[in-house]
Every structure is written in structure tokens, then in C-alpha cells.
N, C-alpha and C positions, 0 to 999 in steps of 0.2 A: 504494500500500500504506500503510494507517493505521501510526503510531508505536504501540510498547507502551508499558506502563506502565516500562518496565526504564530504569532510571540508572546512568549510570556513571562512576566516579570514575579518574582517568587519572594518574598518577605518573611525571615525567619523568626519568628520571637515569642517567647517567654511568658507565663502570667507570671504579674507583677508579683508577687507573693514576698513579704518580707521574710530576707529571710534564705530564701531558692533563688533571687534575682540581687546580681550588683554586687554578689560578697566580697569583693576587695575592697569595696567604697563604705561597707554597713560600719567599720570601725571608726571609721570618721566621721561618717554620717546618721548612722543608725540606720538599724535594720529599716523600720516603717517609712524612712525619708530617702534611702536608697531604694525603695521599692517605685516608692512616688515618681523619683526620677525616672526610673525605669521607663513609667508611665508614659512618660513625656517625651523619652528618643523613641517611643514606638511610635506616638503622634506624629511625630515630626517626619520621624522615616516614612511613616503611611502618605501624610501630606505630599513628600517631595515622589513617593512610589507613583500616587495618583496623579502628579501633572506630569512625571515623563512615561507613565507605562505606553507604550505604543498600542498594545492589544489587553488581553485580559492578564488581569491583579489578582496576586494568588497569595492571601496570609497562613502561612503555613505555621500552624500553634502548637506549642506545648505548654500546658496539655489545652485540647480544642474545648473541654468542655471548661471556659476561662469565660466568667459574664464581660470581662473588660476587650479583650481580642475577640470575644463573639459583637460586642458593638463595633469594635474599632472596624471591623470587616464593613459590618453593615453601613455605618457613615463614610465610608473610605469608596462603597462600592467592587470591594474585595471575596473572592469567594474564600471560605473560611474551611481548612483543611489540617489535620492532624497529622503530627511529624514522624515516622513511622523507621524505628531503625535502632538497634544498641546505641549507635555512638552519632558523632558529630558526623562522621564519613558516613556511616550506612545512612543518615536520614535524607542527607542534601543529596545524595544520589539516589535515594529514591524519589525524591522530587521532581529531580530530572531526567528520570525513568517515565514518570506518569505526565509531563512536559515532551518531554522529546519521541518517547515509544510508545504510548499508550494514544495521548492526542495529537500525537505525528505535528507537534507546532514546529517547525522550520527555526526558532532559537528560543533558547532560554535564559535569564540570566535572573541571581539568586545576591542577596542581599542581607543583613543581620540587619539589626537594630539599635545598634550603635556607637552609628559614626554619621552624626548630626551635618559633618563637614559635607560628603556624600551629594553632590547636586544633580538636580532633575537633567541637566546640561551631560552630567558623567554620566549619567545612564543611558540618556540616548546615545551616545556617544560608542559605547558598548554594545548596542542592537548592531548599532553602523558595523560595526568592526567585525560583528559575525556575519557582515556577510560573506565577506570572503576569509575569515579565518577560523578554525575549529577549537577556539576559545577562548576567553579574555578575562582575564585579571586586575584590581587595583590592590596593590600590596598594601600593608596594614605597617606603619611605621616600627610596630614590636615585632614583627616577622610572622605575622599572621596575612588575610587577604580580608577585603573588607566587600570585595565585589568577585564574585565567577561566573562566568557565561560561555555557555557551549552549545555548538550547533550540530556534535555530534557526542554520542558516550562512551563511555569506556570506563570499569570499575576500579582500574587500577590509578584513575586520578584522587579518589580519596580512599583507597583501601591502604592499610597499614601506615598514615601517619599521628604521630604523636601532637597528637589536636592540643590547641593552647598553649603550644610553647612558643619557642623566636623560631623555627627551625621550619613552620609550614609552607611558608612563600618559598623556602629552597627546596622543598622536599616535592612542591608542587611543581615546579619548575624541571626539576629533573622525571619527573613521571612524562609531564608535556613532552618534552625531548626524547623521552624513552618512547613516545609512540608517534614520533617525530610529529608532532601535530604544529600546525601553525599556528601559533596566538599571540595574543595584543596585550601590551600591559601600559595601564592608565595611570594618572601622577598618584606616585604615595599618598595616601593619609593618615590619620589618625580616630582613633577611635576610644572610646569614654569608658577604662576599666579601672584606673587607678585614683588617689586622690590627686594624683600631680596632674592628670588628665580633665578631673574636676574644676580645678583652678583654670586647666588653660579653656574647656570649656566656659566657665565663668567670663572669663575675657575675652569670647570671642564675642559674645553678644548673641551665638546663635540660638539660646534659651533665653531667654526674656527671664528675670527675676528671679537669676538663681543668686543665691548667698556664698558666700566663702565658707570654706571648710573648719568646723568650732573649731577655737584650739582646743589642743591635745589635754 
């Protein structure tokens, strides 16, 4: 069966649960007020999802039955979908299993929830770029990726790596190359896991009325 022309943009995240969400920030912040945040880069990332998705918006949630990501879907215009997999790797490739092989969409490209910096401008930019290459990346300034996008699959792009450490943007880079695939990588950014991260959020302005970190 031939692929459509249909794309789709895939958003991974979390209920805010104090607690289960943000725990490098909860020591600084507290559990309830790291959760709250939480809140607010999925807002944001739905926000910037829904003005660059090209075709259909896909909240892919743990766990789905979440009353906050069940609205966020519904005001966002997002179909609301459970993340289905052990680990970090088995979930986001099965995302782009039921994306790419299930509903033959022609590209996918897949997104977390927090990295606020992340613009509707990078995203289409990423569609662009699958179309003539079989994947795309924005590396994560800690050596993580904060964007992937692929027009084709293959399990061995997220089987056996050591999820959240500095090591995934290299570790993805050589799988790429192992199956000599062609892909595109978009400017570094940054994304909101630590309190140092927190402050430079604070200063970007890209949250409206966050506070500084208590002191200690």
C-alpha cells in the first residue's frame, strides 16, 4: 500500500503529577510547583504544535487517562493517544510505527515537552527537510535531541540506547550512519530539566511570570 501525502506531528508528555513530572526541578521548586510548571511547557509546546503542524496533531500521553492532557488534546485540537512501550525507545517508535506503517502518513516528526525555545518556524522546517531526507534531528544542548523526524523506520534508531544521559545525540547519530540514512540536523537547543535551566528559562521571557528559584 502506497504512503499519503498526510504528516504528522506527534507531542510527547506526561500528567503533571507532583511528584512523577520535573524531579530534578521538585528540590528547588517543590514537588506541587514543579508539576504546575510542567503544566505550562505542555501548553506552550501544544500552542507552538498547533500553529506549525502541517496535517494532523497527535498528543501522545502518559498515562492517556490524564483529565489535564485529555483537555489539552481537546482545546489544542489534538487526537489524544497512549504511549505504548517499556522505555523511552520502545514508545516513540511505536508512535512512528502507527505514523508511518499503520497510517502510511508520508513523515512524521515527534516532539517532548520541554523545550519552550522549540518554534512553530523549527518545525516546519523539519517537515521541509523530510522530504528529501530519511530523518531529522534538533540536538538537545545536554546531548539529548529535543526534535526527530523520519520519513522512513527502522528499530534500530532507538533500540538499545541509554535514554537521558549526554550520550543520545551520539549514539543516534551513529545508528543514522549505520543504516547510512540521510538526515538533517536543526540548531541546538535547550530544554527545561534542571534549576540552572529554570533561571535561564526565567530570563528568556518565554513563560510569562515565572519567579526565581527560592533560595536554598
Amino acid at each position: 500500500m502506497p504512503r499519503t501525502a498526510r504528516e504528522r506531528l506527534i507531542v510527547f508528555a506526561k500528567g503533571a503529577r507532583p511528584g512523577a513530572v520535573k524531579t530534578r526541578l521538585a528540590p528547588a521548586l517543590g514537588a506541587a510547583s514543579a508539576a504546575a510548571l510542567h503544566e505550562r511547557l505542555v501548553e506552550h509546546t501544544m500552542a507552538t504544535a498547533r500553529e506549525a503542524a502541517p496535517g494532523e496533531l497527535e498528543l501522545c500521553a502518559a498515562p492517556v487517562e490524564d483529565a489535564f492532557l485529555d483537555d489539552c488534546a481537546k482545546r489544542h485540537g489534538a487526537t489524544l493517544v497512549a504511549q505504548n512501550g517499556a522505555d523511552l525507545g520502545e514508545r516513540m517508535h511505536s508512535a512512528f510505527e502507527r505514523a508511518l506503517q499503520v497510517a502510511r502518513c508520508s513523515a512524521a516528526v515527534l516532539i517532548g515537552s520541554d523545550c519552550p525555545a522549540l518554534t512553530p518556524r523549527l518545525v516546519r522546517v523539519a517537515f521541509a527537510a523530510l522530504e528529501d531526507h530519511d530523518a531529522v534531528v534538533a540536538p538537545a544542548e545536554d546531548g539529548g535531541y529535543v526534535l526527530i523526524g523520519l520519513s522512513r523506520l527502522d528499530a534500530s534508531v532507538f533500540g538499545g540506547i541509554e535514554w537521558s544521559t549526554d550520550r543520545v545525540m551520539a549514539r543516534t547519530r551513529e545508528r543514522l550512519a549505520m543504516l547510512r540514512w540521510r538526515w538533517h540536523e536543526l540548531p541546538t537547543l535547550w530544554d527545561v530539566d534542571r534549576p540552572a535551566d529554570y533561571e535561564r528559562l526565567v530570563g528568556s521571557g518565554l513563560l510569562a511570570g515565572l519567579g526565581p528559584v527560592p533560595p536554598g
